[in-house]
N, C-alpha and C positions, 0 to 999 in steps of 0.2 A: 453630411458624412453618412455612407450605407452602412448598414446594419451587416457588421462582419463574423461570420463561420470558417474556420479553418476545419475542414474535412477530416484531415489527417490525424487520425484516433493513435498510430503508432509514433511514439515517443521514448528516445534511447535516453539513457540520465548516465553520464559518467561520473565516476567518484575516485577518490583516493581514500585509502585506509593509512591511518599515520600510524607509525612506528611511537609507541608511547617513552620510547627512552629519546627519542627527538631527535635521532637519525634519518633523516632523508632520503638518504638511500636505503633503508629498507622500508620504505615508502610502498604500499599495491595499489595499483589502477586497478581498476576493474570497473565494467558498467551491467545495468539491466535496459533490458527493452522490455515496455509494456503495450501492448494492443488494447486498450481502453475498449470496455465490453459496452455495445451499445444496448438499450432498455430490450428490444425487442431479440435479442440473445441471452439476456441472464436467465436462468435456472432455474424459474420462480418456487419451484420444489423442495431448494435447499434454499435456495432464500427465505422461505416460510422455514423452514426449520430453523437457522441461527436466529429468525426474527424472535420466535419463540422463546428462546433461553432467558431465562427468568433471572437471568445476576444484572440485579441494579448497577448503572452508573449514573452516580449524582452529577448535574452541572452546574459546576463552579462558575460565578461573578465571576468576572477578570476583574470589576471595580474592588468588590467587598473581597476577596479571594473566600467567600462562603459561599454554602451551597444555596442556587436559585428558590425561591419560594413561589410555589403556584398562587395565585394569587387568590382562585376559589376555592381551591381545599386546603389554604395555607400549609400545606407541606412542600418541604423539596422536592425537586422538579429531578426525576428521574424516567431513564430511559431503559426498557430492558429490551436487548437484543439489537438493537442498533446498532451500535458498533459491531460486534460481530456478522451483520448483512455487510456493512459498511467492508470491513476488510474483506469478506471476503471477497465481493468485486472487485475490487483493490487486489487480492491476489491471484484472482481467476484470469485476469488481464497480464499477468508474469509472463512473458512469453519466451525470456532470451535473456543470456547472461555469459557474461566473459572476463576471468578474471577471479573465478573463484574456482576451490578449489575442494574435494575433499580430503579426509585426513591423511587419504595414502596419496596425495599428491597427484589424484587424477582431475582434469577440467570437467568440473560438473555442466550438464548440459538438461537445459528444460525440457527437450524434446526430442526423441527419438529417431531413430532413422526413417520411421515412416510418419514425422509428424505429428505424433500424440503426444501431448501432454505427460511427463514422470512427475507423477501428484506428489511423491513423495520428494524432489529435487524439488519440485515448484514452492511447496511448505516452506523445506529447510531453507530457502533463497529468500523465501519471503518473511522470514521470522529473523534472520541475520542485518537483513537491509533495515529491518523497523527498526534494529537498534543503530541506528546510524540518522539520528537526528536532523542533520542538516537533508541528507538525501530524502529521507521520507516526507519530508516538510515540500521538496520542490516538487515528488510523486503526487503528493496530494493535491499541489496548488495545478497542477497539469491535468490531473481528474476532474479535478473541479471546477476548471473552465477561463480560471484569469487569465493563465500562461500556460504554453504545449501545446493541447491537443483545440482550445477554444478559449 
């Protein structure tokens, strides 16, 4: 069996937002498209900067659901700034979005008419969707290479 690479870094995720009173019909589609930033495009400038931020996040066992212990400085096993590198490649790769909307009922759009990036649409898009568990979970598994884009 060859050793298989799928090229295609661009991966659209469609979604439904449920109507929490359990009406179907006010059901929204909407999707994102992301362009998965490859190594020799990220920003190492600002990558060094979220790397830097100093707020701990402890990693939790999924056996013990407590926090990990290094094993040579027997303390928990924390990370700082990780995640925040972590999303931000995860948000810098936002490139497209349809089905959302702002409050006065216009279709927000990532990108402008000449192609740049609206950092402030790309944020707000990108902070709405993390709350959407199922979709962020299948964003990530496509980042990271099981399913999507490798």
């Amino acid at each position: 069996m060859p050793f298989t690479v799928n090229p295609n870094r661009r991966v659209k995720f469609n979604a439904v937002y449920k109507d929490e009173s359990g009406d179907e019909t006010q059901n929204i589609e909407y999707s994102v498209t992301f362009d998965f930033i490859i190594a020799e495009d990220v920003d190492y400038g600002e990558l060094r900067s979220k790397l830097e931020d100093k707020t701990p996040v402890e990693i939790i066992d999924p056996k013990t659901n407590k926090p990990q212990i290094d094993p040579k400085t027997e303390k928990p096993i924390e990370t700082a700034g990780m995640m925040n590198a972590y999303l931000y490649t995860l948000r810098t790769s936002l490139v497209a979005c349809s089905g959302i909307e702002d409050p006065d009922g216009n279709e927000i759009t990532i990108k402008d008419d000449d192609g740049n990036i609206i950092e402030a649409n790309q944020k707000a898009v990108f902070e709405a969707i993390r709350m959407d568990s199922e979709l962020f979970d299948r964003i990530q598994t496509a980042y990271l290479g099981t399913k999507g884009k490798n």
